[in-house]
Every structure is written in structure tokens, then in C-alpha cells.
C-alpha positions, 0 to 999 in steps of 0.5 A: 965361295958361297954365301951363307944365309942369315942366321935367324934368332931362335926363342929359348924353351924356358917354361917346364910343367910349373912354368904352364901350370902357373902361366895357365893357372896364374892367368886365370886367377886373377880380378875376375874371381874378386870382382865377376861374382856379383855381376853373374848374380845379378844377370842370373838372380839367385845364389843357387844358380850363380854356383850353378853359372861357376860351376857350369864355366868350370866345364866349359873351360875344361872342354875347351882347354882339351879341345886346344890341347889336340889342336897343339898336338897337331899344330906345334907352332905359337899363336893360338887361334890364328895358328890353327885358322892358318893351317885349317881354313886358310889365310883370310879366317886367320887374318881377321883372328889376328886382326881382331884379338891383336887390337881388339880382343887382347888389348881389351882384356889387358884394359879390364884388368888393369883397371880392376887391379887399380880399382883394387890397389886405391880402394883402401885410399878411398874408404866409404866411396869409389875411387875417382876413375882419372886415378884409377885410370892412371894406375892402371896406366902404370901398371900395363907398362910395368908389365911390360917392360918385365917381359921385355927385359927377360921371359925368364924373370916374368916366368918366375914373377908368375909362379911367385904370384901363384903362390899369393892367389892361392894362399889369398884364395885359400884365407877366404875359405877358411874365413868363410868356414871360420864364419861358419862355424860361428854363424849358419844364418846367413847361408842356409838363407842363400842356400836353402831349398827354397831361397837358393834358386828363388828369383833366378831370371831365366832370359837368353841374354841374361843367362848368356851376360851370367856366362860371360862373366863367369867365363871371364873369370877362367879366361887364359885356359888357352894361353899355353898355347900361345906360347907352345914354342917355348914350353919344354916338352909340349907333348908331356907339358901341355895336357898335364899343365892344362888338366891341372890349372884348370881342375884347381881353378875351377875347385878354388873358384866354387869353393870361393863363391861358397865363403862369399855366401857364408857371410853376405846376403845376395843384396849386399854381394850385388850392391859391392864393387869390390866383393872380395874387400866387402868380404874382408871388411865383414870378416876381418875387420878393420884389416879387411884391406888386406883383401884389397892389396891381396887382390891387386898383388892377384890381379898383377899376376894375371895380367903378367900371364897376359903379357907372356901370351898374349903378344905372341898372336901379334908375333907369330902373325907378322912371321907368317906374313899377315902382319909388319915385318917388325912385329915378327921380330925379337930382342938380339941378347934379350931373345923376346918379342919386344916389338910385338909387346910394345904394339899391344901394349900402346893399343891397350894404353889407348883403349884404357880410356874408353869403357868401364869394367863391366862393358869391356868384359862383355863385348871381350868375351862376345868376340872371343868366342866368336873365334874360339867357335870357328876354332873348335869347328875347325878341330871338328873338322880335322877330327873328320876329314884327316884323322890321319895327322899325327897327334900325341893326344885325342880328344874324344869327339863329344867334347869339341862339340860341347864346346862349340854349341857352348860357344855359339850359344855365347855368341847368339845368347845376347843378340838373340833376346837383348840385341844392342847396337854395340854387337853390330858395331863388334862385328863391322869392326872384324869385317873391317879387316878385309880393307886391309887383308885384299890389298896387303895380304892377299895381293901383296901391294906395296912391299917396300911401303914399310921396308925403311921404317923396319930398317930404322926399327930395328936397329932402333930396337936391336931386334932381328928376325926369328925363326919357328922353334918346332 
């Protein structure tokens, strides 16, 4: 009698056309749009060319988003980046994306944000002075677990805390309109002084390195336009899904961002909109008052959500690279009743605990958006490439060839704008940090030493954690 293999567990498509739309969307909405607005003033100078830097990432995000939307046509499997460096140029490129955005990348972008949510949550506490950083840092703390924790008990769940959120970013967003237009309506002083001919682009700084740090913090604030990707093996109907919920995410975002920055114009004067920590309470407190701290909670219940949109995405490079072979078996694994990917959130969970401790807001978006577009680069160039040498594989979508371009000059340029005109000893220190996986890539990956090195530790693992392998869902 022959012996059946093992049966492989399966992760359940439960993300429909709202279900992406608020992943991409609710990801992207989040403490960037409340605290990145008077970062790309001061890097670039001048009102007018700060709605220039908004509206400009809005682009950038949208050819970058269609350019991910062919490379998911293409490729059906989860992981993103690492997926697509894997089938393109191969093993040793896919490694070092996953080893980056696994412990550098990810983690980094889940330690921003948290502390900006509890800059945000004990800014009301602290009225007239900054939050002392050991509390922020505690909260912040607290709330990477939290997060966690929802999206290791049910992705069902997590899904509708994000379209729940959603809803509260975009009402929060809409309020601050309609104040600015309210404001408006009252007073026109403060932004025809922003806004007029001769003041809007009156002391913008036109340095390489100030226009590529302007960028990085305006594309912070669109991060996330590729997390459906992440997660593509879990979205019902991808070839309907995917383009539709990208298109629409990232229009409403880029339209609610501009709009946004308008209102914060309408009501402070560039020093005091750079002289913020917080511009969105700042906002609030001129506009409402003594309830200005509604702001304050409305932007952490924002940031909240995002971060639960990183959560869902996010861990799932960790996840589809240990199933390919590039990372511990155990991290390939998903929880046998709850069917999530618990030991890949609870890694990048701790390692985003422990780089918490490190950095403050500003530097950690920096050298976060540096690395990221050092991969997003070589994964538009890689989607150039199949566009020109297999046009034969199958696709539901093509992207026009211009786009991907685009994309890529927008990426080196990113990549090359600070190092070229403000060289600074932590880009060389980013970079070592990415080549140091080869320490670990020739001696595990490539020549597969050691493979029963970590066998009993998964054994233990995983009756620990009662997870089991899983198979791709294509």
C-alpha cells in the first residue's frame, strides 16, 4: 500500500476588491500625511514646490503601482520583490531583498510609525512640550504587539479592522478639508501669502540631495502602493482585483493628500508649519480650538491602521522566502486552525521591537526610503527586462513600456540624489549592511551547509506553535 504524502496547509483567499482597496489605501493613509508635510517644506523651501513634491510622489507611486500590477500578472505568487528578483535574475538578487527588507526595510518602517502613532496618542498628555521619547517608545512598544497579535489570531478580522480604519482616515482627512475651506471662507491672508505668484516658490532650495530627502518624505507618505502584492495569494480574483484596487487606492490618495496640504496652507504660515511636530494637531488647535486634540487621537486611530496594513503584508516576504528555501523552515509555516503565518509575524515583530530603540522619526524615514528604492529600482529593471526579452509570457495586464521607465530613472534618481550632493557615512554603512548577506547566502543557500543545523529547533517550533507547512495558493 502506498504511502500518501503529507497534506500542506493552504492560506484561504479572504481579500475582495474593498479588502485591497482598504489594504493599499489604509496602508498608505496613515502618520505620514500628519507628520511628513513640514519635513518636504523644509528640505525643499517653499509652499509651491512642496505641493509640487506631493503632487510629483502621487505620480511616482502610480507608475510604480502599474508597473507592480504586470509583474503580479506575471508572477501569481506572494512576496513581492523577492518573488519577482527569484523568477527574473535568480536566487542571489532575491536573497539580499529579503534579507534586507526582512530585517531592515519592514522592521524600520513598522518602528516609524509606531512611534509617530505614540508621538500622536501622548501629544494631548503633553501639551506645550514633547513627550518624554522612553514614553513614546513604550507605547509604541505597545502597539507593535498589539498589532500583531490581531493578525496572528485571524487575517479575517485584521482585514475588517482595515476597512474600519479606512473609513476614520478618510472622514479624518475629509474634516481638515472642510476646515481649511471653512477657514477659507473666513480669512484669504494666510494662503494668498503661501500661495501667491511671487511667495509660493520664493526660497525653494534647489540642491540634489535636498530635492531627493523632499521625496523620500513625501514618498513615505504613499508607502504601501505595493503591499497587495505582498499578499496576492490571498486576494480573491487577483487579475480583476489587483488593477482595480491599486488604481483606485492610489488616485483617492494622491487627490486627499494635495487637498490636505492645501488646508494645512490655508491656516499656518510655512515657519510655523516647519516649527511643528505634529502638523496635523497644530492644524487642529488653530482651527478648533480647545478640541484641537481631536486631531491628535484621529491621527493615531490613522496611523493604527496603517500599521495593521503592514502587518498584513509585510511579514508575508519573511513567509514566502523561507518557503523557497532562503530563509528557516519555520518562518515558511502557518498557524494549523488559525491558517496565518504566525512565526513569520512574531520574527519581524521582535526585530522591529528591538530596532524601536534606535533612530528618531526623521532618520529612520531616510535610510528606509534609501533601501527601499534600491530594490524597487532593480524590480522595475527586471520588469523592463521581461517586457523585452519574453513578451511571450502570459499577462492579464500590460503596462505601457514608458511607465516602467519612469519608474526606475524615479528610483535611481532616489537612490543616487543624497549620495551624490550630501554623501553621509550612514548610506555607506545601509549598503555593507545588504552585502553582509552574502556571509550568509554562500554558505546556507547557495551550498546548502549544515541542513539539519536547525532541524530539532523547528521540530520543537513547531509543535510549540502548532504550525505546520504550507503550500503556494496559485
Amino acid at each position: 500500500m502506498e504511502e500518501k504524502e503529507p497534506q500542506h496547509l493552504k492560506i484561504r483567499r479572504e481579500i475582495g476588491l474593498l479588502g485591497g482597496v482598504s489594504l493599499v489605501s489604509g496602508t498608505m493613509i496613515g502618520s505620514g500625511i500628519f507628520m511628513s508635510p513640514q519635513f518636504v517644506l523644509a528640505y525643499i523651501g517653499s509652499p509651491g514646490a512642496s505641493l509640487v513634491i506631493w503632487a510629483v510622489s502621487g505620480v511616482v507611486a502610480m507608475f510604480a503601482a502599474l508597473s507592480y500590477i504586470e509583474l503580479g500578472m506575471i508572477f501569481s505568487e506572494s512576496g513581492g520583490e523577492f518573488i519577482y528578483l527569484l523568477k527574473i535574475y535568480g536566487s542571489c538578487p532575491a536573497f539580499f531583498a529579503a534579507f534586507t527588507f526582512v530585517l531592515v526595510v519592514k522592521p524600520f518602517g513598522q518602528a516609524a510609525l509606531s512611534i509617530a502613532i505614540a508621538e500622536y496618542a501622548t501629544a494631548p498628555f503633553y501639551r506645550g512640550c514633547d513627550p518624554p521619547q522612553l514614553v513614546v517608545k513604550c507605547v509604541a512598544a505597545v502597539l507593535l504587539m498589539v498589532v500583531a497579535i490581531i493578525n496572528i489570531l485571524n487575517v479575517r478580522i485584521a482585514i475588517r479592522i482595515q476597512v474600519v480604519f479606512l473609513v476614520v482616515k478618510v472622514l479624518t482627512l475629509t474634516a481638515i478639508i472642510v476646515g481649511g475651506i471653512a477657514e477659507l471662507i473666513q480669512s484669504r491672508t494666510i494662503i494668498v501669502e503661501n500661495l501667491k505668484v511671487e511667495n509660493s516658490f520664493k526660497g525653494t532650495q534647489y540642491s540634489v540631495s535636498g530635492l531627493g530627502m523632499a521625496f523620500y518624505q513625501g514618498l513615505w507618505s504613499y508607502a504601501g502602493w505595493y503591499n497587495l502584492n505582498y499578499v496576492i495569494e490571498e486576494l480573491k480574483r487577483p487579475e480583476v482585483n489587483l488593477p482595480r484596487a491599486l488604481v483606485i487606492a492610489v488616485s483617492m490618495v494622491t487627490g486627499l493628500y494635495l487637498m490636505v496640504n492645501i488646508s494645512y496652507l490655508t491656516v499656518m504660515t510655512p515657519r510655523e508649519l516647519m516649527s511643528s511636530t505634529a502638523v496635523a494637531v497644530t492644524w487642529g488647535y488653530k482651527v478648533f480650538g480647545s478640541w484641537g486634540w481631536i486631531m491628535s487621537v484621529a491621527a493615531a486611530l490613522s496611523g493604527f491602521g496603517s500599521l495593521n496594513g503592514g502587518f498584513l503584508s509585510s511579514p508575508r516576504i519573511c513567509f514566502v522566502a523561507a518557503r523557497e528555501g532562503h530563509m528557516p523552515d519555520i518562518l515558511a509555516m502557518a498557524h494549523v486552525h488559525r491558517l496565518t503565518p504566525s512565526p513569520a509575524l512574531i520574527f519581524t515583530t521582535s526585530i522591529g521591537l528591538l530596532l524601536l530603540a534606535s533612530g528618531d522619526f526623521q532618520s529612520i524615514v531616510n535610510y528606509f526610503s534609501f533601501t527601499s528604492w534600491i530594490f524597487f529600482g532593480i524590480t522595475f529593471s527586471g520588469l523592463l527586462y521581461v517586457k523585452i526579452k519574453k513578451p511571450e509570457l502570459p499577462r492579464a495586464y500590460r503596462v505601457p513600456i514608458l511607465i516602467p521607465i519612469v519608474a526606475l530613472i524615479a528610483a535611481v534618481f532616489l537612490v543616487l540624489a543624497p549620495i551624490i550632493d550630501d554623501p553621509q557615512i550612514e548610506y555607506l554603512y545601509v549598503m555593507l549592511f545588504i552585502f553582509s548577506g552574502v556571509f550568509l547566502y554562500v554558505p546556507f543557500i547557495h551550498y546548502r551547509l549544515c541542513p539539519g543545523l536547525f532541524r530539532k529547533v523547528t521540530v520543537f517550533l513547531q509543535l510549540f506553535l502548532e504550525v505546520a507547512p504550507t503550500e503556494k495558493n496559485l
